[in-house]
Backbone as CSV, one residue per row, in Angstrom:
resi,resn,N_x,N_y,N_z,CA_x,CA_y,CA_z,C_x,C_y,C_z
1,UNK,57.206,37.921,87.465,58.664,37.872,87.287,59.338,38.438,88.529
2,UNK,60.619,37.479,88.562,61.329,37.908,90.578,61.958,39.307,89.928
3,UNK,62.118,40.115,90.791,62.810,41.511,90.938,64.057,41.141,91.161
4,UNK,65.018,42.290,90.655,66.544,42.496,90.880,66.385,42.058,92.847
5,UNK,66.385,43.007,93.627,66.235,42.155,94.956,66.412,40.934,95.439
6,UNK,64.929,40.199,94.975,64.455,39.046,95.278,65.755,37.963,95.119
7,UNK,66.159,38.048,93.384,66.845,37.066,92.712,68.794,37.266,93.442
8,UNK,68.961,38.697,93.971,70.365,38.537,94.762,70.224,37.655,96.040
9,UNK,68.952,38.083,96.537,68.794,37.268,97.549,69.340,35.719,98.099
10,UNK,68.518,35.110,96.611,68.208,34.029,96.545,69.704,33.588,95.891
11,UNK,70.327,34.360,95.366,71.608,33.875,94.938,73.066,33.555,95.914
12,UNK,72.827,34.666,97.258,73.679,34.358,98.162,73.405,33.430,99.390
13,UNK,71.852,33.048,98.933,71.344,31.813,99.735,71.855,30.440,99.195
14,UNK,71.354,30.763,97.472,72.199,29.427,97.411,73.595,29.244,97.296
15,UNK,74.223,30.305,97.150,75.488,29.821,97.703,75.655,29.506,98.802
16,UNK,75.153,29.716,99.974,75.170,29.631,101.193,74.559,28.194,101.470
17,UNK,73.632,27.928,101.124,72.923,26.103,101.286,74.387,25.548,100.204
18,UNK,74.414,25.691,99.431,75.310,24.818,99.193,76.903,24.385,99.661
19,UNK,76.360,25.258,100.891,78.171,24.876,101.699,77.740,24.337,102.741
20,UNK,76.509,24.298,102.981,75.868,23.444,104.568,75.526,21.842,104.070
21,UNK,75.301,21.183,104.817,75.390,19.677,105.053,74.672,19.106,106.562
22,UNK,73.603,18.833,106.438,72.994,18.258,107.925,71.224,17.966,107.338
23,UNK,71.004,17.502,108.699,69.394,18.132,108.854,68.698,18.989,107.659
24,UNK,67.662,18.097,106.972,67.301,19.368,105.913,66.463,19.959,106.412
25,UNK,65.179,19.497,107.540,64.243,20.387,107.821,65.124,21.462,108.765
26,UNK,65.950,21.234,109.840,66.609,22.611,110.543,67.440,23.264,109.274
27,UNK,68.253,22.710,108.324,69.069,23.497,106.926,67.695,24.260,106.964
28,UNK,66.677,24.204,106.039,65.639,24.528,105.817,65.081,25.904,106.651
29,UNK,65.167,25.748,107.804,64.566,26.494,108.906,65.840,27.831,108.974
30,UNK,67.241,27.662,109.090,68.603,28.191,109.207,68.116,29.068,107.942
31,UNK,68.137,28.943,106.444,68.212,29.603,105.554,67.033,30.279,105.985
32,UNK,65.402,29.954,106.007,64.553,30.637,106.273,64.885,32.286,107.103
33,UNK,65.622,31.941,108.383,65.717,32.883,108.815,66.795,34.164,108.612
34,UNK,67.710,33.381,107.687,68.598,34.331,106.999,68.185,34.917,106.091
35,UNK,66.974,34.446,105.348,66.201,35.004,103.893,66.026,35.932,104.719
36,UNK,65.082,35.869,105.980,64.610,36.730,106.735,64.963,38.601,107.029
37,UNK,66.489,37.806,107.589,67.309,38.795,107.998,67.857,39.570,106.937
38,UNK,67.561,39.122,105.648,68.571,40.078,104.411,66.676,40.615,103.901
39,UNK,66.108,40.224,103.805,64.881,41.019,103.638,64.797,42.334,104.434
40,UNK,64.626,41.753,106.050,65.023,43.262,106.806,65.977,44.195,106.693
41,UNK,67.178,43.634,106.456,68.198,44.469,105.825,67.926,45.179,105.146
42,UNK,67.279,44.934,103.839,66.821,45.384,102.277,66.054,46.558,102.890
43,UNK,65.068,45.893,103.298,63.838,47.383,103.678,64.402,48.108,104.516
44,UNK,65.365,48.009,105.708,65.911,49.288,106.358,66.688,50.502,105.991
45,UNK,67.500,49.584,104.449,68.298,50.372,103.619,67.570,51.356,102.425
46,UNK,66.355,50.573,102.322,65.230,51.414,101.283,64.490,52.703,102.196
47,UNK,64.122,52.389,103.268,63.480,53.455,104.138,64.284,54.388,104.643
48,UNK,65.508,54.406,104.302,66.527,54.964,104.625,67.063,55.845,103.401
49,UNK,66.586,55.990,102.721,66.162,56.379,101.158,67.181,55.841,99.962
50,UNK,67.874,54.679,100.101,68.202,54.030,98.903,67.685,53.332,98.180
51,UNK,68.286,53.263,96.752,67.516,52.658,95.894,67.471,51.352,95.989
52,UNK,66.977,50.118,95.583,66.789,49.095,95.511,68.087,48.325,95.642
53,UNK,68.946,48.608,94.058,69.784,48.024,94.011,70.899,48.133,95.322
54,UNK,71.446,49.374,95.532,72.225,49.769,96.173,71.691,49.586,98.015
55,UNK,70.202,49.202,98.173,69.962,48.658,99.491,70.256,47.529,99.818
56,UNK,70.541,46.501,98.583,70.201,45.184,98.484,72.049,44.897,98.492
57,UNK,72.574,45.415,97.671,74.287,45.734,97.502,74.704,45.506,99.348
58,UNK,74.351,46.382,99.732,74.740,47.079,101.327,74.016,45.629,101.901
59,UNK,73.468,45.374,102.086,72.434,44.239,102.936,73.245,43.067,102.689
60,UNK,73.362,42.443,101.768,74.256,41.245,101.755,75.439,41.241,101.474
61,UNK,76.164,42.548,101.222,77.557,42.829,102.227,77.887,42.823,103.460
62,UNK,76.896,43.723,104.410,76.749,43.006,105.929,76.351,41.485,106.375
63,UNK,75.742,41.347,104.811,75.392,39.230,106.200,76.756,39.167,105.783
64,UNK,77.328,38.894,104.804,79.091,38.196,105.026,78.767,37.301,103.628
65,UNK,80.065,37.113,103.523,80.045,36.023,102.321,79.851,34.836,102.546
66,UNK,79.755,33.636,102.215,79.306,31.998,102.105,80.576,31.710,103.002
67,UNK,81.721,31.973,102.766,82.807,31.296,103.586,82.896,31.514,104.708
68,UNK,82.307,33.103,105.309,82.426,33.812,106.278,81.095,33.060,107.498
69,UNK,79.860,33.052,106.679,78.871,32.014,107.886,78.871,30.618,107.733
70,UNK,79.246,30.116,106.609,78.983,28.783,106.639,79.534,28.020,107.946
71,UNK,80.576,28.518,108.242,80.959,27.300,109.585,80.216,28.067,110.682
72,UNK,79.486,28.978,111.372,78.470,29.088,112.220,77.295,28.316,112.093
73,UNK,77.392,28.655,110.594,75.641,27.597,110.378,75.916,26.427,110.465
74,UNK,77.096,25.867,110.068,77.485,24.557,110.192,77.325,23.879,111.409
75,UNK,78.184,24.416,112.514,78.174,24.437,113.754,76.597,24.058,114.801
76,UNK,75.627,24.927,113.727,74.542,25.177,114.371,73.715,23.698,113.816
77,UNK,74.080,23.051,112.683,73.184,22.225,111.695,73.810,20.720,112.768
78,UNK,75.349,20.798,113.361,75.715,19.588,114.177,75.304,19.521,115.250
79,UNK,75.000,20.075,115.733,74.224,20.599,117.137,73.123,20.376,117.088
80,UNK,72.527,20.320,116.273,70.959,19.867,115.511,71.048,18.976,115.409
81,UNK,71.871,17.943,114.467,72.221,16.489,114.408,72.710,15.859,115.211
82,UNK,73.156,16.193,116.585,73.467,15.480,117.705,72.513,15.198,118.251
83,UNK,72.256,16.508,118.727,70.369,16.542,119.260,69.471,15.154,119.045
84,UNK,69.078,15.467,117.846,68.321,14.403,117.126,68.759,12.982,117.189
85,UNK,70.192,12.634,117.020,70.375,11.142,117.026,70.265,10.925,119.025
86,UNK,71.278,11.952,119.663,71.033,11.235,121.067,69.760,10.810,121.739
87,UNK,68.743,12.060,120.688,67.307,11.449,121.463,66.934,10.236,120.992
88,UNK,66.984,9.884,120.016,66.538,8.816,119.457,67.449,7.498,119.864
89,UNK,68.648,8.097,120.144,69.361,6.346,120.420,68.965,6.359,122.064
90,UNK,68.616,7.775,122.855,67.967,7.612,124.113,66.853,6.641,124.283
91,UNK,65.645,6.809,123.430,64.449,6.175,123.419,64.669,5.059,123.495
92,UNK,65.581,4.376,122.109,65.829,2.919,121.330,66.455,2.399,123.042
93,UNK,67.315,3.217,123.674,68.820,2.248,124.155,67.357,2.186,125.597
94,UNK,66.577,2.864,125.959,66.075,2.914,127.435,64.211,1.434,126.815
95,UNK,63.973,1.334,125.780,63.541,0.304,125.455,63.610,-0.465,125.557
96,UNK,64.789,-1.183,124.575,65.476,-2.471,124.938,66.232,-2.820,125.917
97,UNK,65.951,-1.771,126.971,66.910,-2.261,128.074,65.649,-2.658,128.816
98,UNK,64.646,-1.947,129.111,63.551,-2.342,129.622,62.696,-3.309,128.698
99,UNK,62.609,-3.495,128.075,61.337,-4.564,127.244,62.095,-5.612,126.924
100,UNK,63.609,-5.303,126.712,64.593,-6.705,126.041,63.662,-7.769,126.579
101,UNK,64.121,-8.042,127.871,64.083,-9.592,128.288,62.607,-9.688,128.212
102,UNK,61.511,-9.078,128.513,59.832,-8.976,128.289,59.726,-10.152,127.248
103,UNK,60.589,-9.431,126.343,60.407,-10.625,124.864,60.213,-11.985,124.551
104,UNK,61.195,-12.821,125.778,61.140,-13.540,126.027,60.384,-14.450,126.908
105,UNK,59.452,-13.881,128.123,58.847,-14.249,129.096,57.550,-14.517,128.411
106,UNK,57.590,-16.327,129.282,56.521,-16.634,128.550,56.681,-17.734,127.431
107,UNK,58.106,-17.764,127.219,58.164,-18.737,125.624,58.074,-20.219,126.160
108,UNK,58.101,-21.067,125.288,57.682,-22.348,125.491,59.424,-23.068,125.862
109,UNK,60.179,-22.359,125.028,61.721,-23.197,125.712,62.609,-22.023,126.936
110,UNK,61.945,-21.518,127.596,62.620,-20.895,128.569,62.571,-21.456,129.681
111,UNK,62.208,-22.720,130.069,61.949,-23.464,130.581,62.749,-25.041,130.490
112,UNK,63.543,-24.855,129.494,64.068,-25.570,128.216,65.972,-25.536,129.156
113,UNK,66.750,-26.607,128.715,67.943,-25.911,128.523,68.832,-25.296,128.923
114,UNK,69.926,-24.970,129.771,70.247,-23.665,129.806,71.570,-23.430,128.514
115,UNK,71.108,-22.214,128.063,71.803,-21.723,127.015,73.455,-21.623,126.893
116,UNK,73.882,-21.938,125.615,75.662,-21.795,126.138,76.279,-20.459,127.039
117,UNK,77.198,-20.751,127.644,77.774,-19.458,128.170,77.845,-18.332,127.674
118,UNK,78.509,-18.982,126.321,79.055,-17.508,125.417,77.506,-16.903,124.756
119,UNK,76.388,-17.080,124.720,75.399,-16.569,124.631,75.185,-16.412,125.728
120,UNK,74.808,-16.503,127.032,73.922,-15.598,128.141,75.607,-14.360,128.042
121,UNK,76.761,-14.567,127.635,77.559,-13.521,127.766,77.509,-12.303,126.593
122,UNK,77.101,-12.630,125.611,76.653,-11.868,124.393,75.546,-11.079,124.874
123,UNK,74.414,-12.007,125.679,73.034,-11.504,125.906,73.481,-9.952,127.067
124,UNK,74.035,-10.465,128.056,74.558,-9.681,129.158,75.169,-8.081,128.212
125,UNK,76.471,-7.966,127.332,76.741,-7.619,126.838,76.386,-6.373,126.010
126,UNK,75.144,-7.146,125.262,73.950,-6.216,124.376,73.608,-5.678,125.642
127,UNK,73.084,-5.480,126.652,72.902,-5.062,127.776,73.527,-3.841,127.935
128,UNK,74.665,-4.312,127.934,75.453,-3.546,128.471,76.127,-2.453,126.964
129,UNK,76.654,-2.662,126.087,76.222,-1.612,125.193,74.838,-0.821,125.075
130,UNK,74.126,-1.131,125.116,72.943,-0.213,125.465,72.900,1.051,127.037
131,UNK,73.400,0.227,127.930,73.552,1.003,128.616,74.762,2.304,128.800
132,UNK,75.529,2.126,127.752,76.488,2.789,127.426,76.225,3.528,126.261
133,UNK,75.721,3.561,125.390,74.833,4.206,124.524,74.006,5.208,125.346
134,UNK,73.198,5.044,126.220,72.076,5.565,126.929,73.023,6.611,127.537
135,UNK,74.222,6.495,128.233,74.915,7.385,129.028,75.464,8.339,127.781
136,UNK,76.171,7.987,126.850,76.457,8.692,126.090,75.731,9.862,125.285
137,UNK,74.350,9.301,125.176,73.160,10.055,124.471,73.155,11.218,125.508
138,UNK,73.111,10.676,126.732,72.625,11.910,127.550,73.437,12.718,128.127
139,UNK,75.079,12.574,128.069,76.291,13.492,128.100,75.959,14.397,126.542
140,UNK,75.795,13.743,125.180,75.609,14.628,124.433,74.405,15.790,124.127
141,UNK,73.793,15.229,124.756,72.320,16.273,125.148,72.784,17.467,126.193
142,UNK,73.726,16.896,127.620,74.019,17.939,127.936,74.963,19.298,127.376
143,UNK,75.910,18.753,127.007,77.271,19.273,126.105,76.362,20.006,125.107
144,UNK,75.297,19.583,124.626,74.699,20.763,123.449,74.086,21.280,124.202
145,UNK,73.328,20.966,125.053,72.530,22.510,126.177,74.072,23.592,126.638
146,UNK,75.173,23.125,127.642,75.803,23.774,127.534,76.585,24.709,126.635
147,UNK,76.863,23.991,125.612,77.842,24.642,124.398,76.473,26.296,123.890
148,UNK,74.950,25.620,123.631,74.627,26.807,123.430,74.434,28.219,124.759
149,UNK,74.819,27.743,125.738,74.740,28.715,126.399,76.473,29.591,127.498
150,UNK,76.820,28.511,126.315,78.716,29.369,127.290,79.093,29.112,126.231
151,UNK,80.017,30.192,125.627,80.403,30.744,124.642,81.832,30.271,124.503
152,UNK,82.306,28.769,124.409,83.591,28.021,124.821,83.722,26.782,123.873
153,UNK,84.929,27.305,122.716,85.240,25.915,121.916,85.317,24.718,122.434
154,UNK,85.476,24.419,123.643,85.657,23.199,124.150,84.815,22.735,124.422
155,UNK,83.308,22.845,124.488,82.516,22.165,124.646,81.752,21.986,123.014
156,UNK,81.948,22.349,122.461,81.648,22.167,120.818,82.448,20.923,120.420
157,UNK,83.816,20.585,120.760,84.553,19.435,120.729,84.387,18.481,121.511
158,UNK,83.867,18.786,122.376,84.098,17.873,123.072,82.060,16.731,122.811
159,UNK,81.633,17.851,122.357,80.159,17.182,121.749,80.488,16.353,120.660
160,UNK,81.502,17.083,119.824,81.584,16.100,118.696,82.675,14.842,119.189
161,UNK,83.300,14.785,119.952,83.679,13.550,120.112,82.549,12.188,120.907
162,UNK,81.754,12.856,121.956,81.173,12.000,122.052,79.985,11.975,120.939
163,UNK,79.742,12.487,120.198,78.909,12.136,118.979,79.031,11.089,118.264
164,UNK,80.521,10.653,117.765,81.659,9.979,117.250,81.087,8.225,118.151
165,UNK,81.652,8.600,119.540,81.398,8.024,119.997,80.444,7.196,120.217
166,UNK,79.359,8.319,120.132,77.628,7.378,120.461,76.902,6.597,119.050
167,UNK,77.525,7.146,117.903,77.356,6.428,116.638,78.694,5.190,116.233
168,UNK,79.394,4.939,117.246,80.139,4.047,117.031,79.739,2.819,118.064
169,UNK,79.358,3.094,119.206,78.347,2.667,119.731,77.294,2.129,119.520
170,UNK,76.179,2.441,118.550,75.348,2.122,118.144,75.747,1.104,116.960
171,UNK,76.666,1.602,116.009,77.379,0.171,115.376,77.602,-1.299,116.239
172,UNK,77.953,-0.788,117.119,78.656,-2.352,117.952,77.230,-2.951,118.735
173,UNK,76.306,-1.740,118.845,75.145,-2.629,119.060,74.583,-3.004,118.207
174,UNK,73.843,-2.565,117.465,73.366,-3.159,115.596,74.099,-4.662,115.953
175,UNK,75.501,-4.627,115.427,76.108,-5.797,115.190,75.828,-6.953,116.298
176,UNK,75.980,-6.432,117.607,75.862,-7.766,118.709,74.112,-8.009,118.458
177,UNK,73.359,-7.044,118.382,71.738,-7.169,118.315,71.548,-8.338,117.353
178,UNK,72.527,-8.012,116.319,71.890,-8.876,115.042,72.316,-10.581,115.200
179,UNK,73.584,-10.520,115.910,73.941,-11.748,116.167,73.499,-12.265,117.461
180,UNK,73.073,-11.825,118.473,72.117,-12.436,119.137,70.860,-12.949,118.857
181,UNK,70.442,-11.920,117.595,68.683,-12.505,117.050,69.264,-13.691,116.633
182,UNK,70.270,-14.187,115.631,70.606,-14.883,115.297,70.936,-16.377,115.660
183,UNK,71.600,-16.188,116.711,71.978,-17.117,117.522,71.085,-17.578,118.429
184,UNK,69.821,-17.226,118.944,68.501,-17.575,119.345,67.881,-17.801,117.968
185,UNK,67.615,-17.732,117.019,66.967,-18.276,116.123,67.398,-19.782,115.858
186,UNK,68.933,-20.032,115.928,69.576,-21.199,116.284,69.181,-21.795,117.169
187,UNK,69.520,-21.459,118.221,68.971,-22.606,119.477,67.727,-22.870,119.611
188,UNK,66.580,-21.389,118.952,65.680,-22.267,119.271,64.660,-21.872,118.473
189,UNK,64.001,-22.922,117.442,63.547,-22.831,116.322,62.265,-21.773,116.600
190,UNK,61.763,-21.892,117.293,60.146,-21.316,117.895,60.136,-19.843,118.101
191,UNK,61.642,-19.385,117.954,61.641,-18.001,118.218,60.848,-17.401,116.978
192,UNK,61.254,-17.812,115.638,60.681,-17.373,115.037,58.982,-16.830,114.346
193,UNK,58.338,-17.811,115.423,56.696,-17.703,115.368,56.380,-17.049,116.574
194,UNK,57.225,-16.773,118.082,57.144,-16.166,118.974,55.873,-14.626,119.109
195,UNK,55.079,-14.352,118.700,54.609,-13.191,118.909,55.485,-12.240,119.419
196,UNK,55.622,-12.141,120.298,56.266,-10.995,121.260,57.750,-10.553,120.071
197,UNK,58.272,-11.742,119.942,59.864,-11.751,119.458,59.346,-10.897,117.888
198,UNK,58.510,-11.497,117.108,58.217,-10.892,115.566,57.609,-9.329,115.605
199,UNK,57.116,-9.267,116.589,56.710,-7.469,117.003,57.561,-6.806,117.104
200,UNK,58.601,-7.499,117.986,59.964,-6.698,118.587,61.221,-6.630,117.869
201,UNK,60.885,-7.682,116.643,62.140,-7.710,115.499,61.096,-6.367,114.516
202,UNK,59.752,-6.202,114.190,59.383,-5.085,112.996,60.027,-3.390,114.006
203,UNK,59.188,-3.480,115.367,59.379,-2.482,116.191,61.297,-1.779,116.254
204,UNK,61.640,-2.943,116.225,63.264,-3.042,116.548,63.985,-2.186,114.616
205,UNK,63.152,-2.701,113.738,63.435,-2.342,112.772,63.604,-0.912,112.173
206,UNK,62.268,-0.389,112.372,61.705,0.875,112.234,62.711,1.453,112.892
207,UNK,62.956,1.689,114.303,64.272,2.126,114.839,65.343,2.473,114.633
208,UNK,65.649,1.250,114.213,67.469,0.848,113.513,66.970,2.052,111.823
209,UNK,65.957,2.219,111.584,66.125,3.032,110.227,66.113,4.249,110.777
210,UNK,65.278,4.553,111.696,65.506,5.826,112.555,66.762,6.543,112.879
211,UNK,67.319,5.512,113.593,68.792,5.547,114.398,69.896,5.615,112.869
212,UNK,69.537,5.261,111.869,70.717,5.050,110.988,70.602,6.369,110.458
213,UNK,69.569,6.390,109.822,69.061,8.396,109.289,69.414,9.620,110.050
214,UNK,69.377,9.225,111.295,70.041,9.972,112.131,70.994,10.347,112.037
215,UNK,72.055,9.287,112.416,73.572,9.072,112.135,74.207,9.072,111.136
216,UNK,73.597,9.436,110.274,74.160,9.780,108.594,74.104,11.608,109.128
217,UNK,72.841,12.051,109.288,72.937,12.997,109.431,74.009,13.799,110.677
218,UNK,74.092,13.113,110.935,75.001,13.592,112.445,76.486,13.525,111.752
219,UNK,76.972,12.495,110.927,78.160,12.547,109.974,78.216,13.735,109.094
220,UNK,77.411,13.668,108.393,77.903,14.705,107.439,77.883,16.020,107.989
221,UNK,77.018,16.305,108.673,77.129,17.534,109.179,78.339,17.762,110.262
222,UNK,78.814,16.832,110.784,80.236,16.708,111.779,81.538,16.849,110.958
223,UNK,81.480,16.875,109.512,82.238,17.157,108.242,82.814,18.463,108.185
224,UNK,81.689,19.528,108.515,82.224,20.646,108.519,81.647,20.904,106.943
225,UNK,81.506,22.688,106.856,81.188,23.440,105.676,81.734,22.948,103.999
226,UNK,81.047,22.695,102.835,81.974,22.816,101.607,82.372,23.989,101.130
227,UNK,83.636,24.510,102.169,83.782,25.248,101.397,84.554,25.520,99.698
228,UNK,84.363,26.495,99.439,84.982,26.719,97.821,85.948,26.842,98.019
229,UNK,86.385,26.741,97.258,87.913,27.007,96.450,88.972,26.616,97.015
C-alpha cells in the first residue's frame, strides 16, 4: 500500500500532466524528473528532522502549483516538438530532393513525349517546396538551439512561427506530392508497375505518417498549457 508521501506526490503530478500537451515520451521524461525533484525535496526536509507529512507539505509548496510550471514545461514539451518534426521534415525534404527524379530514370516512357507544361511546372514546384521546407526545418533547429541557450522571449516566438510555418509547408507539399503522383499515373499508365516508383510511393508513405505524427504533436503542444479554471 502507497504511503501518505508517495500518493501527494503523485497527486500534484497528475495535476501537473494534465495541463501539458506534446510529446508523450519527452511529457514522460519532464514528469520523471519532477517526480525526481519532489522526492529530493521530501528527503531533505525529513533529514532535516521533519515529519513525513509536514516534509512532503513544504516540498510541493516549493515546486509551485500546476498553473505556476505548466507553461515552462509547456514551453519545454514545444521545443521538443519542433525539434522532432524539423528533423524529420529535414530527412523527408533532403530525400526527395535528391532521389525525386532517381525515380524516374530508366522508365520505358521517358523517352516518350514531352510532358504538358503545367506538369514539368508542378514537377519543378514540388521541388521547390521541398526546398523551402528544408530551409525552414533548419532555421527551426537553429532558433531551438538558440532559444535554449539565451534567455530571450523572442526567440521562443519567433520558433513558433516558423514552426507554423514549416507544418504549413509540408501541407502544400503533401498536396502538390499527391497530385503529381497523380497526374503521372495519368499520362503514363506504366508508372504504376514501375519498381523504383512503387518503393518510393510505400517509402514516401511511412514518412508522410511520420511527418503527420509529428505535426500533430508540434500543434498541440504550440497550444499552450490547459490551464484550470
Amino acid at each position: 500500500m502507497r504511503g501518505y508521501e508517495e500518493i501527494r506526490v503523485d497527486e500534484r503530478l497528475r495535476e501537473l500532466a494534465g495541463q501539458l500537451h506534446g510529446p508523450a515520451r519527452l511529457k514522460a521524461d519532464l514528469l520523471t524528473e519532477a517526480r525526481h525533484a519532489l522526492e529530493d525535496a521530501v528527503e531533505a526536509y525529513r533529514e532535516g528532522g521533519l515529519p513525513v507529512a509536514e516534509a512532503e507539505r513544504r516540498a510541493v509548496a516549493d515546486f509551485g502549483s500546476p498553473a505556476q510550471l505548466a507553461p515552462g514545461y509547456q514551453a519545454e514539451l514545444a521545443a521538443g516538438a519542433l525539434r522532432g518534426l524539423a528533423l524529420r521534415a529535414l530527412a523527408v525534404a533532403a530525400v526527395l530532393m535528391v532521389g525525386g527524379d532517381l525515380t524516374w530514370r530508366g522508365a520505358s516512357w521517358s523517352d516518350g513525349p514531352r510532358p504538358p507544361e503545367a506538369y514539368l511546372l508542378l514537377s519543378a514546384s514540388v521541388n521547390g517546396i521541398w526546398a523551402v521546407v528544408a530551409g525552414l526545418a533548419l532555421v527551426g533547429l537553429l532558433l531551438n538551439l538558440l532559444a535554449a541557450r539565451y534567455a530571450t522571449p523572442r526567440l521562443p516566438r519567433l520558433a513558433r512561427a516558423v514552426g507554423f510555418g514549416l507544418t504549413g509547408g509540408l501541407a502544400v507539399g503533401a498536396g502538390a506530392g499527391v497530385a503529381l503522383f497523380g497526374w503521372s499515373v495519368h499520362l503514363w499508365d506504366a508508372a504504376l508497375t514501375w519498381p523504383p516508383m512503387i518503393i518510393g510511393a510505400v517509402l514516401l508513405g511511412a514518412a508522410w505518417f511520420a511527418l503527420a505524427r509529428a505535426a500533430r504533436y508540434w500543434l498541440l503542444s504550440a497550444r499552450g498549457p490547459r490551464l484550470a479554471g
